[in-house]
C-alpha positions in Angstrom: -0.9 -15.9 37.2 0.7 -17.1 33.5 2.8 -14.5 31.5 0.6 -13.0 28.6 3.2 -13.9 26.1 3.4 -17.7 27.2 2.5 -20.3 25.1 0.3 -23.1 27.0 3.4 -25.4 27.6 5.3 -22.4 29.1 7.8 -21.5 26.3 7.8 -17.8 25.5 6.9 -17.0 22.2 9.6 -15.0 20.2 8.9 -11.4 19.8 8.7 -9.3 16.8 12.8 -9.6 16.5 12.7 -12.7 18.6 14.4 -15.8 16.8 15.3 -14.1 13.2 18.6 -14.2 12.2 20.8 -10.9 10.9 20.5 -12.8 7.6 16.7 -12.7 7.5 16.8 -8.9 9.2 18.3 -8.0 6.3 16.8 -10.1 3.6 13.2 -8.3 5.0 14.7 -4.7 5.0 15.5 -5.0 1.7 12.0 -6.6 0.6 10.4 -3.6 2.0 12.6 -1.4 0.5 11.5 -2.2 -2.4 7.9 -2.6 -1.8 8.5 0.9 -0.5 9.8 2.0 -3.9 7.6 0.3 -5.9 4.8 2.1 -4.1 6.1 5.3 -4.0 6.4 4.6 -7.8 3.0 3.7 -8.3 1.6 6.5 -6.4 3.9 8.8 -8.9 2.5 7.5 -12.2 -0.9 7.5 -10.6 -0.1 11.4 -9.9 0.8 12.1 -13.4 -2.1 10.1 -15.1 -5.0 11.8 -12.7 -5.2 15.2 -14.5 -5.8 13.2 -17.8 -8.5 10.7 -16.4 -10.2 13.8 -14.8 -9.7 16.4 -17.8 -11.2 13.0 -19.7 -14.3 12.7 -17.4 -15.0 16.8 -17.4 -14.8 17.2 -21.1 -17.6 13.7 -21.4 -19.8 15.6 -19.2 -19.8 18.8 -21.0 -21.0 16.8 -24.3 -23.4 14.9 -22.0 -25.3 18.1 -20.9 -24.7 19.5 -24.4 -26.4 16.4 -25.8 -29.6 16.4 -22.9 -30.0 20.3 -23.3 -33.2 21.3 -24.4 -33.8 24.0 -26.5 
């Protein structure tokens, strides 16, 4: 029987903190920091600019049906 996490010449492959150095540990928490901020950032501007985008669309609908209503 051959270990799931054996390569076909028998070396193990490394695991998710297998053969990564402190340096590199570190260099990928702080990429992801970042990401994470950036996101989060994103997600806040997106937040803020929704109410105008919908407020937009409702008020183009009104004239729509204004426009199409038969009198």
């Amino acid at each position: 029987m051959t270990d799931v996490t054996a390569e076909q010449d028998g070396r193990p492959r490394p695991g998710p903190q297998g053969d990564i150095s402190p340096e590199q540990v570190r260099e990928h928490l702080r990429r992801r920091a970042i990401f994470l901020r950036e996101l989060a950032e994103a997600r806040e501007l997106r937040r803020r600019v929704t109410p105008h985008r919908s407020r937009r669309a409702r008020i183009h609908a009104q004239l729509r049906r204004r426009t199409f209503r038969i009198n």
